[in-house]
CHARMM internal coordinates of N, CA and C (Angstrom, degrees):
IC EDIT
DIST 1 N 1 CA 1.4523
DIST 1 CA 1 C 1.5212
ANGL 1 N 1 CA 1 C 108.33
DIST 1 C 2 N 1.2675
ANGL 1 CA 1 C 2 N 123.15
DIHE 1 N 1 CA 1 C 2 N 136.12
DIST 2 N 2 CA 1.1459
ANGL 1 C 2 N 2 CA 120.63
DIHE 1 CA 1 C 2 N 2 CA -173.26
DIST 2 CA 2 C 1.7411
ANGL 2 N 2 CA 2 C 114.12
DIHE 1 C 2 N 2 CA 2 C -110.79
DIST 2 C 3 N 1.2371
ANGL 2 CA 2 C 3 N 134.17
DIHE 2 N 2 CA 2 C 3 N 137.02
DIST 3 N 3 CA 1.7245
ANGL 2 C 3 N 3 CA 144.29
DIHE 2 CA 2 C 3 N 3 CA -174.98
DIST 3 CA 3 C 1.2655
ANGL 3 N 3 CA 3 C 106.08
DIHE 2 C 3 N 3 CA 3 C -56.98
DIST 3 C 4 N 1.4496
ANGL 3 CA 3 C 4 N 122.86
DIHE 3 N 3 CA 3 C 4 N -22.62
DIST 4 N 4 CA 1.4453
ANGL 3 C 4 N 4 CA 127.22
DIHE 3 CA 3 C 4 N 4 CA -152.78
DIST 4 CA 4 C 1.7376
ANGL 4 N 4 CA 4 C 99.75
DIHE 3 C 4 N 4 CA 4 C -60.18
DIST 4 C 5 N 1.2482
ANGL 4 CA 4 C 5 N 132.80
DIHE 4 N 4 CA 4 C 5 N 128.45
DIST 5 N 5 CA 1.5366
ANGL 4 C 5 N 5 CA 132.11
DIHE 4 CA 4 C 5 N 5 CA 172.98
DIST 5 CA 5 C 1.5410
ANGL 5 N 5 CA 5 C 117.54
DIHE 4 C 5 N 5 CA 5 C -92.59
DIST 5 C 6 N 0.9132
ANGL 5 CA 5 C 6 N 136.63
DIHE 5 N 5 CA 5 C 6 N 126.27
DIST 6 N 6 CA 1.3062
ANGL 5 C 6 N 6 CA 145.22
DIHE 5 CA 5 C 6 N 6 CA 173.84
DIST 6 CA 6 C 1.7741
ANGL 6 N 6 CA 6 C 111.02
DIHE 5 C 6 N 6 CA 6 C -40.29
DIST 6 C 7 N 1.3863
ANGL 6 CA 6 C 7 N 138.93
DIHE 6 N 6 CA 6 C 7 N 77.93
DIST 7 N 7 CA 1.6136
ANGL 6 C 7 N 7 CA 115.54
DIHE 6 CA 6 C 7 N 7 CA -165.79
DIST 7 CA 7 C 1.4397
ANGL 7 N 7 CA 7 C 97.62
DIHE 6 C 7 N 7 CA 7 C -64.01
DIST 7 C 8 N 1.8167
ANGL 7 CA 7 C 8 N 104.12
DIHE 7 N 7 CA 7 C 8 N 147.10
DIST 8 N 8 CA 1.7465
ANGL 7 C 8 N 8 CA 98.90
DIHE 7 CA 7 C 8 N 8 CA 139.90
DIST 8 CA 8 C 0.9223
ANGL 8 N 8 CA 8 C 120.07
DIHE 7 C 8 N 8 CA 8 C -95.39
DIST 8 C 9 N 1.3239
ANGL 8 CA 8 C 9 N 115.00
DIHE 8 N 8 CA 8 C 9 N -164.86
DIST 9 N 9 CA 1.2006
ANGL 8 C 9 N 9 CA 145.20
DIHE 8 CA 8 C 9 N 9 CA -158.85
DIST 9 CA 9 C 1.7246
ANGL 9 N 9 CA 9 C 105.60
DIHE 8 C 9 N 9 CA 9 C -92.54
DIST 9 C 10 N 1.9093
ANGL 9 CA 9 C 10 N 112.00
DIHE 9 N 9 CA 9 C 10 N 118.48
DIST 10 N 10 CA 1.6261
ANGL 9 C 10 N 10 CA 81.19
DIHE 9 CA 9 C 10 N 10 CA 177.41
DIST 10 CA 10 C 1.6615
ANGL 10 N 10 CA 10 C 109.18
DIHE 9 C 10 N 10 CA 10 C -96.35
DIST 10 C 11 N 1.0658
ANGL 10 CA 10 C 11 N 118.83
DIHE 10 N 10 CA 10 C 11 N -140.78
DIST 11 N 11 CA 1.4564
ANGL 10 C 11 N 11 CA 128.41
DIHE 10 CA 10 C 11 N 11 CA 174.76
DIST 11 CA 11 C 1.3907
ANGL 11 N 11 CA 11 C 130.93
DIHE 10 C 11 N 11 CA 11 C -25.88
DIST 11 C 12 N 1.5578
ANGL 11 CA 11 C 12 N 101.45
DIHE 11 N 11 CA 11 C 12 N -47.50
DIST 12 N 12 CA 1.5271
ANGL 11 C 12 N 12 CA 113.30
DIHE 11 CA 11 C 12 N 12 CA 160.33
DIST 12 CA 12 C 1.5194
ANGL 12 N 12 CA 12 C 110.75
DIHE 11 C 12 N 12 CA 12 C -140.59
DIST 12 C 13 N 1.4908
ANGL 12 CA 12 C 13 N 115.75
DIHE 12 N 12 CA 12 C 13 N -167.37
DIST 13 N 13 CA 1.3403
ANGL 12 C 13 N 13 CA 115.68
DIHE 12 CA 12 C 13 N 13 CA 170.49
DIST 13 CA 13 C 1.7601
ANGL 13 N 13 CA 13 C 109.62
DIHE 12 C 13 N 13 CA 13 C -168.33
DIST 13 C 14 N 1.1819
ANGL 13 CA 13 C 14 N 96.31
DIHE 13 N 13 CA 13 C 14 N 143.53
DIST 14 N 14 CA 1.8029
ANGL 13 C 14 N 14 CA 104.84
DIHE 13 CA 13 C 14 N 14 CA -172.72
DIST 14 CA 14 C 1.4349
ANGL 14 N 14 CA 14 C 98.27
DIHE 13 C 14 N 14 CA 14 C -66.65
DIST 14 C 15 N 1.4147
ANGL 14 CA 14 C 15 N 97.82
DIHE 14 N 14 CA 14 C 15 N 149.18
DIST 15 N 15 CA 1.3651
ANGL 14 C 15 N 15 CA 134.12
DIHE 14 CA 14 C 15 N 15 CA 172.12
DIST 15 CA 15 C 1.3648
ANGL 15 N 15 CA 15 C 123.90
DIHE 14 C 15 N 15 CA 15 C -136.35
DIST 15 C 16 N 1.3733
ANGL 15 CA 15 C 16 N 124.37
DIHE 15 N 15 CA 15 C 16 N 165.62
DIST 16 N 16 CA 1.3117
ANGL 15 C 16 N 16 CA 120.49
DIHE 15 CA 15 C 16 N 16 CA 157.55
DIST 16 CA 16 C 0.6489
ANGL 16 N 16 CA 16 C 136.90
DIHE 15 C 16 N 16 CA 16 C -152.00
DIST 16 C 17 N 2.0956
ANGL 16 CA 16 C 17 N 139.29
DIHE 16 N 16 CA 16 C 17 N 130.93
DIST 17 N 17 CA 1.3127
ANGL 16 C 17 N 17 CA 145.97
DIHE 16 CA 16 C 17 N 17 CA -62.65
DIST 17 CA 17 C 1.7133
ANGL 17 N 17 CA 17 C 78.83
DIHE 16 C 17 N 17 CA 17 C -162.90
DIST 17 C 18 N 1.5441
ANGL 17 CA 17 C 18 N 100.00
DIHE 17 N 17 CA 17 C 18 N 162.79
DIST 18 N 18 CA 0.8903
ANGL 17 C 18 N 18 CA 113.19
DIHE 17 CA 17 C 18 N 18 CA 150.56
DIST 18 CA 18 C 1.7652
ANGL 18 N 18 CA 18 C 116.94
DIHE 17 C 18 N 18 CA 18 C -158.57
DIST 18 C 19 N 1.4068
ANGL 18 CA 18 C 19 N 114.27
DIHE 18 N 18 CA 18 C 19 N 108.65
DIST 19 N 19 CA 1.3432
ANGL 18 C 19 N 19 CA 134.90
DIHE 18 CA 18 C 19 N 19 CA -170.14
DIST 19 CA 19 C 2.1328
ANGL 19 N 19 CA 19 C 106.16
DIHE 18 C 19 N 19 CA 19 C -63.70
DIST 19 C 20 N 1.3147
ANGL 19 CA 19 C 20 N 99.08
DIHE 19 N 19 CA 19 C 20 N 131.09
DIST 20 N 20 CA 1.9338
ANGL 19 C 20 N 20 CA 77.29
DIHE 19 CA 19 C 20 N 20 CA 172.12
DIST 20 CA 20 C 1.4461
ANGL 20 N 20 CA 20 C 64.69
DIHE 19 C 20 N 20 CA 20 C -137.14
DIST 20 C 21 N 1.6759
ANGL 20 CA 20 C 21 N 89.93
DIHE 20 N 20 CA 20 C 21 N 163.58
DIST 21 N 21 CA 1.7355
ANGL 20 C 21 N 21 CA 124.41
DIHE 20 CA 20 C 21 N 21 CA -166.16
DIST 21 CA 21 C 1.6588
ANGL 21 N 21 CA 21 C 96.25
DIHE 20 C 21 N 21 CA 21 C -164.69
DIST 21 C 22 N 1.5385
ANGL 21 CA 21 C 22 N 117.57
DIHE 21 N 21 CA 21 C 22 N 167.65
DIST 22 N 22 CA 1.3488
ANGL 21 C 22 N 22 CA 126.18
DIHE 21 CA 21 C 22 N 22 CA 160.87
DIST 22 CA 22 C 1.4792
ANGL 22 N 22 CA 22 C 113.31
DIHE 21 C 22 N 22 CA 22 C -36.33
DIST 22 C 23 N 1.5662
ANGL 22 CA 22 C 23 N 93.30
DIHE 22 N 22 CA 22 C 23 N -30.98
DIST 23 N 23 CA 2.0212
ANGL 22 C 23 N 23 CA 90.34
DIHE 22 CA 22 C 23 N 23 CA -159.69
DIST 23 CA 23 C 1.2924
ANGL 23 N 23 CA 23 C 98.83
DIHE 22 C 23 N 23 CA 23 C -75.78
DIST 23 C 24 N 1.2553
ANGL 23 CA 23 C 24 N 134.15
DIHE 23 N 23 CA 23 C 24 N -26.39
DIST 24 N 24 CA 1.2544
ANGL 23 C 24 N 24 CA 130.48
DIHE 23 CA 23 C 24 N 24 CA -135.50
DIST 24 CA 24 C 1.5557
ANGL 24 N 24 CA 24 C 120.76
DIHE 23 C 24 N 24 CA 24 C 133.91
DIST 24 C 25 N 1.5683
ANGL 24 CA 24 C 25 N 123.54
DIHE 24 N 24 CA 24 C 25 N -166.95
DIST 25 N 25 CA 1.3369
ANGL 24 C 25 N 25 CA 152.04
DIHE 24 CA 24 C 25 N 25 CA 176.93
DIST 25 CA 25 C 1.1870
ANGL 25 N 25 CA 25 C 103.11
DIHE 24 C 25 N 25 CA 25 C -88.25
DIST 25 C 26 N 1.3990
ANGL 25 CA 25 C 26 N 123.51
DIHE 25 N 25 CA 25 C 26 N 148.68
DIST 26 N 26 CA 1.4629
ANGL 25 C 26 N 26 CA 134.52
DIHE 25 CA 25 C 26 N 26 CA 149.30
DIST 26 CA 26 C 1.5451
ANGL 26 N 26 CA 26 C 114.83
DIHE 25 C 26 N 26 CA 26 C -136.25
DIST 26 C 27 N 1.0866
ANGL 26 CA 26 C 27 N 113.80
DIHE 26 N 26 CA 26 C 27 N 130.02
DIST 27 N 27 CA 1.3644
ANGL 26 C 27 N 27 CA 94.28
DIHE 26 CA 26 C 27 N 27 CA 175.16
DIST 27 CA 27 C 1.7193
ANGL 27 N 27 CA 27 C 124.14
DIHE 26 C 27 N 27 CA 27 C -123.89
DIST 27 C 28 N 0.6858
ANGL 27 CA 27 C 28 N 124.13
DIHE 27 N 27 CA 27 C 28 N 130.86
DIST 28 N 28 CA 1.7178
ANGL 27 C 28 N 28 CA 113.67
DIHE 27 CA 27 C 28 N 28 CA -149.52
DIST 28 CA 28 C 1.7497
ANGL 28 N 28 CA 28 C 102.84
DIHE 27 C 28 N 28 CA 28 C -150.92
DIST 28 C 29 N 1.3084
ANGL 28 CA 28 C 29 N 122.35
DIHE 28 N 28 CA 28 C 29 N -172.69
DIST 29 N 29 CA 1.4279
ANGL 28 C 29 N 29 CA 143.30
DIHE 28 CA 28 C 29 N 29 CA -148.55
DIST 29 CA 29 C 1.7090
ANGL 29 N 29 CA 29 C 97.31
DIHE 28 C 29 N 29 CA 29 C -118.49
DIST 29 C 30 N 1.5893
ANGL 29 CA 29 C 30 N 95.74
DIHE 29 N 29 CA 29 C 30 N 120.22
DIST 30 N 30 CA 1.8100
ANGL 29 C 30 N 30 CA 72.33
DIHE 29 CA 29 C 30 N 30 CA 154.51
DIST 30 CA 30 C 1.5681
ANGL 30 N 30 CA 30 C 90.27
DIHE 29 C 30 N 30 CA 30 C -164.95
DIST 30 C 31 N 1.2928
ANGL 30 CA 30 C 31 N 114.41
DIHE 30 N 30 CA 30 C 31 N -162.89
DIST 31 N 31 CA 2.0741
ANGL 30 C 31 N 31 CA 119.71
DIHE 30 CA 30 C 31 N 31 CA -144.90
DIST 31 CA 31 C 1.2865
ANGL 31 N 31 CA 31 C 80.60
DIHE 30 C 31 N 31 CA 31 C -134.22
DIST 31 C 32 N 1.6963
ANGL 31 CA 31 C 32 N 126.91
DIHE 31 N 31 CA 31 C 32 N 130.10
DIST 32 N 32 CA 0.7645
ANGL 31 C 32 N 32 CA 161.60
DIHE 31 CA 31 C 32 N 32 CA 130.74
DIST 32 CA 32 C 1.5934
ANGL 32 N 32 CA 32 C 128.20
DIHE 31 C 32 N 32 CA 32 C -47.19
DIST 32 C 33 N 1.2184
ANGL 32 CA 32 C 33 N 142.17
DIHE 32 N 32 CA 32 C 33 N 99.67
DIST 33 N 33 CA 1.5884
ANGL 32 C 33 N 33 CA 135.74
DIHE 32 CA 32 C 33 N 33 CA -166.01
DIST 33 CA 33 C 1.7704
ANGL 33 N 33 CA 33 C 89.39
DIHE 32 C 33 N 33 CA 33 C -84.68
DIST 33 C 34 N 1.5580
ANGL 33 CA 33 C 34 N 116.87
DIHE 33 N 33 CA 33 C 34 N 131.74
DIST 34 N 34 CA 1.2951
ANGL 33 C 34 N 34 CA 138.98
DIHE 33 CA 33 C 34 N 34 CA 155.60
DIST 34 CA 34 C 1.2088
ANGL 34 N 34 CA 34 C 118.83
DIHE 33 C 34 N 34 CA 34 C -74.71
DIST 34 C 35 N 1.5741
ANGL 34 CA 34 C 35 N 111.79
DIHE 34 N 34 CA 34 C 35 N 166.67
DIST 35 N 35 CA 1.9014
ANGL 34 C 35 N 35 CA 113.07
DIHE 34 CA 34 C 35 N 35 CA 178.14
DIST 35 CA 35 C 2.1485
ANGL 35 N 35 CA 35 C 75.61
DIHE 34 C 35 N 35 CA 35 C -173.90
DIST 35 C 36 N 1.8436
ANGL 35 CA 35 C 36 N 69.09
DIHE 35 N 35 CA 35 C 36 N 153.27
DIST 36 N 36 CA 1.0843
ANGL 35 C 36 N 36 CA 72.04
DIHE 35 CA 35 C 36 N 36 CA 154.84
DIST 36 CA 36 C 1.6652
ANGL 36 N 36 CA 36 C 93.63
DIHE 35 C 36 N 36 CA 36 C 173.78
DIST 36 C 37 N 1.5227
ANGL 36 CA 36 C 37 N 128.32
DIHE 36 N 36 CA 36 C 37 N 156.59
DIST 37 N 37 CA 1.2057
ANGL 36 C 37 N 37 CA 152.22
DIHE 36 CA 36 C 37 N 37 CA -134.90
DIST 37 CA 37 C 1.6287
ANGL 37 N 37 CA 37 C 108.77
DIHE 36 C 37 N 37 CA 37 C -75.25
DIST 37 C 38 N 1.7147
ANGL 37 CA 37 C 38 N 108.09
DIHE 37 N 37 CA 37 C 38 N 130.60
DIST 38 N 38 CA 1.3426
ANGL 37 C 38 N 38 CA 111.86
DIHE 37 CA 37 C 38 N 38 CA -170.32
DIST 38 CA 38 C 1.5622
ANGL 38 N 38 CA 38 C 86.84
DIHE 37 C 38 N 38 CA 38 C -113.35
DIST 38 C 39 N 1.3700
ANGL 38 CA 38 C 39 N 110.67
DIHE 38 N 38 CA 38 C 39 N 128.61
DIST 39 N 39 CA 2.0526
ANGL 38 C 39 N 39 CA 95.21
DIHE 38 CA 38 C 39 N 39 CA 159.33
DIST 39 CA 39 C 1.4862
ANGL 39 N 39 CA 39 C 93.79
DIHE 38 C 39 N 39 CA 39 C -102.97
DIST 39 C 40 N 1.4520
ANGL 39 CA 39 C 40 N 104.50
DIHE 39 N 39 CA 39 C 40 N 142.47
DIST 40 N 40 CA 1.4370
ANGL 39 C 40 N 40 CA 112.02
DIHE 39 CA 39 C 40 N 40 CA 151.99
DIST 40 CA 40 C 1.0946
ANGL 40 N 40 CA 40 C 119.96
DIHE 39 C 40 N 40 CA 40 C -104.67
DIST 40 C 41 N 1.5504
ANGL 40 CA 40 C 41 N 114.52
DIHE 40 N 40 CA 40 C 41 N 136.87
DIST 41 N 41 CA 1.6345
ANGL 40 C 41 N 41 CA 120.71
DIHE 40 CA 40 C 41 N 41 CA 164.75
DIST 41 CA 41 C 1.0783
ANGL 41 N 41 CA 41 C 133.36
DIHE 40 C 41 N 41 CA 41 C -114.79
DIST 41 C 42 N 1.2501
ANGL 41 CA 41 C 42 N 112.93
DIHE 41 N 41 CA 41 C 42 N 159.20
DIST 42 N 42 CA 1.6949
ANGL 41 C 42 N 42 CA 106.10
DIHE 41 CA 41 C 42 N 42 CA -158.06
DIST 42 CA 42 C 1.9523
ANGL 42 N 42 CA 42 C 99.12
DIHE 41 C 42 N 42 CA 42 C -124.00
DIST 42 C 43 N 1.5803
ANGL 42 CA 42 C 43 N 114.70
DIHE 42 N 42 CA 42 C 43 N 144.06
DIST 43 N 43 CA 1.4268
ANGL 42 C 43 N 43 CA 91.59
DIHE 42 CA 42 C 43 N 43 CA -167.23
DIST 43 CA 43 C 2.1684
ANGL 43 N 43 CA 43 C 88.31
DIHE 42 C 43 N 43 CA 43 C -140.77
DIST 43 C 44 N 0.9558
ANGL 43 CA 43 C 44 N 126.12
DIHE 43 N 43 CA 43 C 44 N 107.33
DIST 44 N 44 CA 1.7356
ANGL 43 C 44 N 44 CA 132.16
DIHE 43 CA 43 C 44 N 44 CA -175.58
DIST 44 CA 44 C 1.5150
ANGL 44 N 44 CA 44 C 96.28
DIHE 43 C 44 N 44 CA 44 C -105.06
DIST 44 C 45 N 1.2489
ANGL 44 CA 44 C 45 N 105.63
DIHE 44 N 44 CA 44 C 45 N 153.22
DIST 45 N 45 CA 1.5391
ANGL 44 C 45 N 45 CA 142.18
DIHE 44 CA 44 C 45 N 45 CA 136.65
DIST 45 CA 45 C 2.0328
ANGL 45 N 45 CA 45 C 88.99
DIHE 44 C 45 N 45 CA 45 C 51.10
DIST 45 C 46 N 1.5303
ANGL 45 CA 45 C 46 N 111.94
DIHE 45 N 45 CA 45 C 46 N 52.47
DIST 46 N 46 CA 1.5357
ANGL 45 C 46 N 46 CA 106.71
DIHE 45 CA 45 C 46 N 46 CA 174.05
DIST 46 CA 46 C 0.8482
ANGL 46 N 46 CA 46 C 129.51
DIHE 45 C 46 N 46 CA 46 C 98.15
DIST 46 C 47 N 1.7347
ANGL 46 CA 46 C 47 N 121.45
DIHE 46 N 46 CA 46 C 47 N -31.82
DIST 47 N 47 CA 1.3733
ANGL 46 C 47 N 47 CA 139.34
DIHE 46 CA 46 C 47 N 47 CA -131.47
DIST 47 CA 47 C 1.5860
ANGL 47 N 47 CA 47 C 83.07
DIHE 46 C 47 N 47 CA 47 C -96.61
DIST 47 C 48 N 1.8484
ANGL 47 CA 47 C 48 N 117.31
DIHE 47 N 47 CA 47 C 48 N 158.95
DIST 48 N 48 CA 1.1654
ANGL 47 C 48 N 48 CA 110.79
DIHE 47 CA 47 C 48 N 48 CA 159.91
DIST 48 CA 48 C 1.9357
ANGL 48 N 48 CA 48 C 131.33
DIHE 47 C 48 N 48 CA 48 C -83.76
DIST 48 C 49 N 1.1914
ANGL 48 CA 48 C 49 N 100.50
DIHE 48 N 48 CA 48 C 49 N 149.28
DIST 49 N 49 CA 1.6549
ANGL 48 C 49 N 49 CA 118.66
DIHE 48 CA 48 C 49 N 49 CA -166.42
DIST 49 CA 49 C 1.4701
ANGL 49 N 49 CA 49 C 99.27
DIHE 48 C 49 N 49 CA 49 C -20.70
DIST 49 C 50 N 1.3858
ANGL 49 CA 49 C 50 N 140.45
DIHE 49 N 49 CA 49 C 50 N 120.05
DIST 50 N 50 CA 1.8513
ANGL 49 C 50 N 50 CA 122.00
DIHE 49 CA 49 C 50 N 50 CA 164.04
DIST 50 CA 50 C 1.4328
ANGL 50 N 50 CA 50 C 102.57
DIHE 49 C 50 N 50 CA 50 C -123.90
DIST 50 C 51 N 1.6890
ANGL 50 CA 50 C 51 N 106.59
DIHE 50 N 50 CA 50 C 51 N 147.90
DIST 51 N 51 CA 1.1329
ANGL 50 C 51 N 51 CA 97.22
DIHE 50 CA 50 C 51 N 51 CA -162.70
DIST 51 CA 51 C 1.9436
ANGL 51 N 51 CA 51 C 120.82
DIHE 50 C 51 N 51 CA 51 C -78.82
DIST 51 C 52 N 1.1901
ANGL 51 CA 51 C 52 N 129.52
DIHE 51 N 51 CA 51 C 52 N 148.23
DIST 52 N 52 CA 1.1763
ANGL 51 C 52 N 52 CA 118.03
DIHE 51 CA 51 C 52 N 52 CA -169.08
DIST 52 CA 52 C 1.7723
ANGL 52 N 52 CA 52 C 110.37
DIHE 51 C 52 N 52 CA 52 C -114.78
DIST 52 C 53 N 1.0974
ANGL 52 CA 52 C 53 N 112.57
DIHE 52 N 52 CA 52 C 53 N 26.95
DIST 53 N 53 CA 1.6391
ANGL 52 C 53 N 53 CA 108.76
DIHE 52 CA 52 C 53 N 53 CA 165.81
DIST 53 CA 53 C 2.0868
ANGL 53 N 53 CA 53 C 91.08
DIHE 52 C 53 N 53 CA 53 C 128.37
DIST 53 C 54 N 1.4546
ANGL 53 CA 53 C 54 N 108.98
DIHE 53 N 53 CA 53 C 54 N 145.02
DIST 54 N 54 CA 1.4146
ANGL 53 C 54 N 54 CA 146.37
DIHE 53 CA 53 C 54 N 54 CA 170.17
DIST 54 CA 54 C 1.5798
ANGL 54 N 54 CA 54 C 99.13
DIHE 53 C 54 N 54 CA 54 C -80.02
DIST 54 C 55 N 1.2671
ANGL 54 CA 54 C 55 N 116.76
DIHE 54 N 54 CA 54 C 55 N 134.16
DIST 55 N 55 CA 1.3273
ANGL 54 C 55 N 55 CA 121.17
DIHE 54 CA 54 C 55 N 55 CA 138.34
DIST 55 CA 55 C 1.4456
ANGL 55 N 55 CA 55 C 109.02
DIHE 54 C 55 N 55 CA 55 C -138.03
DIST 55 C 56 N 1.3831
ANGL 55 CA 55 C 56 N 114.90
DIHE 55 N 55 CA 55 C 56 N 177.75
DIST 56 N 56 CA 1.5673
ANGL 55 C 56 N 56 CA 123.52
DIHE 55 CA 55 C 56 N 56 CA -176.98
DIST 56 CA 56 C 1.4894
ANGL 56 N 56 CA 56 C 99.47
DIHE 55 C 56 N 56 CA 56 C -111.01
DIST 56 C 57 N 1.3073
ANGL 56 CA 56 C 57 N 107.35
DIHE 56 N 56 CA 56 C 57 N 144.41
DIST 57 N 57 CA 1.6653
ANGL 56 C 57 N 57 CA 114.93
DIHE 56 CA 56 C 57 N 57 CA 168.83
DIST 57 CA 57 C 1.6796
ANGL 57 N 57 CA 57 C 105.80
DIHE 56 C 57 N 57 CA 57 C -134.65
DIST 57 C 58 N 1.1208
ANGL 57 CA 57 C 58 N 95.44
DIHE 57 N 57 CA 57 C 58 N -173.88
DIST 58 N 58 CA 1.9357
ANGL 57 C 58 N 58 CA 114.42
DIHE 57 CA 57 C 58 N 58 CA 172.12
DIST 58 CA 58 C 1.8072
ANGL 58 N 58 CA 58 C 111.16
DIHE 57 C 58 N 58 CA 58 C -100.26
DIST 58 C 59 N 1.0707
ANGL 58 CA 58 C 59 N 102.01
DIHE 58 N 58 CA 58 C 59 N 110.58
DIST 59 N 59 CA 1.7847
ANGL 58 C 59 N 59 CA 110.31
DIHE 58 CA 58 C 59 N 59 CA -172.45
DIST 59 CA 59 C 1.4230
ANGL 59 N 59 CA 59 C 99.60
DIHE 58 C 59 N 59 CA 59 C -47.65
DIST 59 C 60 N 1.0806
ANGL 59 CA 59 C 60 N 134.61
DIHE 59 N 59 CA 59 C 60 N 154.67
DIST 60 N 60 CA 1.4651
ANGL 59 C 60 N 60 CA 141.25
DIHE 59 CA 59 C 60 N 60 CA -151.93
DIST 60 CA 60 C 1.4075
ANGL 60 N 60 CA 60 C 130.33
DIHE 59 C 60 N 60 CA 60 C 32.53
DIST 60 C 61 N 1.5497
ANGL 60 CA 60 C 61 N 125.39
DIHE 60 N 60 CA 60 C 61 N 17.28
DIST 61 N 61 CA 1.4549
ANGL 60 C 61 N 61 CA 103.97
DIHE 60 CA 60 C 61 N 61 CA 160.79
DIST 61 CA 61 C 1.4240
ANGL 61 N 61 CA 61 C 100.60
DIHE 60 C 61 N 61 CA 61 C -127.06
DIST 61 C 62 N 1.5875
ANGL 61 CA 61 C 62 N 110.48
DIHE 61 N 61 CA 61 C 62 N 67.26
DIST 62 N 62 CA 1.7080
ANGL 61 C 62 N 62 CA 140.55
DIHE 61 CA 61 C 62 N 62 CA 166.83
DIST 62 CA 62 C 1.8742
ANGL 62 N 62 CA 62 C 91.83
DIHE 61 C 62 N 62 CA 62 C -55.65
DIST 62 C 63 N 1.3481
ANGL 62 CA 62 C 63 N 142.63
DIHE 62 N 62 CA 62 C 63 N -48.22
DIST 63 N 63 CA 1.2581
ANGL 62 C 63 N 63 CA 146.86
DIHE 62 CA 62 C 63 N 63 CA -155.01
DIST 63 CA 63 C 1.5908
ANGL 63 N 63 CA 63 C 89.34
DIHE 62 C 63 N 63 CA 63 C -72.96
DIST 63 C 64 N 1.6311
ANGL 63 CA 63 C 64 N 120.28
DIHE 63 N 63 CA 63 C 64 N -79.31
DIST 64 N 64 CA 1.1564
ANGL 63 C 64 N 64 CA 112.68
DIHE 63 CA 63 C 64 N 64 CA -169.20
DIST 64 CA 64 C 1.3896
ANGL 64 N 64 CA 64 C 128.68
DIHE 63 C 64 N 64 CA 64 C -60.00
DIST 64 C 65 N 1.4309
ANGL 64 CA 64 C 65 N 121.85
DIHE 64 N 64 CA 64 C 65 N -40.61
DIST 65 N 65 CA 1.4638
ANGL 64 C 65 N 65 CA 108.48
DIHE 64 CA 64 C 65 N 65 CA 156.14
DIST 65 CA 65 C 1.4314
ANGL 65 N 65 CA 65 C 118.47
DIHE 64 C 65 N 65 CA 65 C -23.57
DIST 65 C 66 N 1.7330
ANGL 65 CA 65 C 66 N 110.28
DIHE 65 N 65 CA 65 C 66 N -63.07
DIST 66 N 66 CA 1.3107
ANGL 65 C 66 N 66 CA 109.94
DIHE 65 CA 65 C 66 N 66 CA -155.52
DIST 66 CA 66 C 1.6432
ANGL 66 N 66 CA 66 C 115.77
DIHE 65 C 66 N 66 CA 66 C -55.62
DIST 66 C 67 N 1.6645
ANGL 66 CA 66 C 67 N 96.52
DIHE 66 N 66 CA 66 C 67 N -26.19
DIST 67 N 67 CA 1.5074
ANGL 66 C 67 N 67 CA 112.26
DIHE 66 CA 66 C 67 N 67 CA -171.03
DIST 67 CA 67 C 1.3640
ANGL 67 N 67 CA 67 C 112.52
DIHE 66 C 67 N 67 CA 67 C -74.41
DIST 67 C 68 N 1.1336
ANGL 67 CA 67 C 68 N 108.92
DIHE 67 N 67 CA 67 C 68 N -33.11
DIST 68 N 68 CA 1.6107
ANGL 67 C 68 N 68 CA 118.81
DIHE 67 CA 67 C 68 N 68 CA 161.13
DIST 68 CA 68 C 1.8732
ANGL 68 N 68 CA 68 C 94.52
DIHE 67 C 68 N 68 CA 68 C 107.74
END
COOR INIT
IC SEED 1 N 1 CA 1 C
IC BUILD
């Protein structure tokens, strides 16, 4: 078995582009913004957890979501 961890993806991630214009090609670097899927569940009076609707967020700002 190997330690190696799978990374994700944080907030954004490089890419690379390629611009066309009259002049020509460019091809250059640029950051991509990530998301990716929150389920929320909702759980009353005993019952087990069910889920109550998907939304998408940005991987690491778990704090401000929560804050609303």
């Amino acid at each position: 078995m190997t330690s190696e961890r799978v990374r994700r993806p944080g907030p954004s991630v490089r890419t690379r582009v390629v611009e066309h214009s009259a002049d020509g090609r460019v091809a250059r670097e640029d950051r991509l913004i990530t998301e990716e899927p929150l389920e929320i569940r909702v759980r009353a009076g005993g019952l087990e957890a069910r889920r109550a609707w998907v939304t998408m967020r940005t991987p690491g700002h778990d704090f401000e979501l929560a804050a609303g």
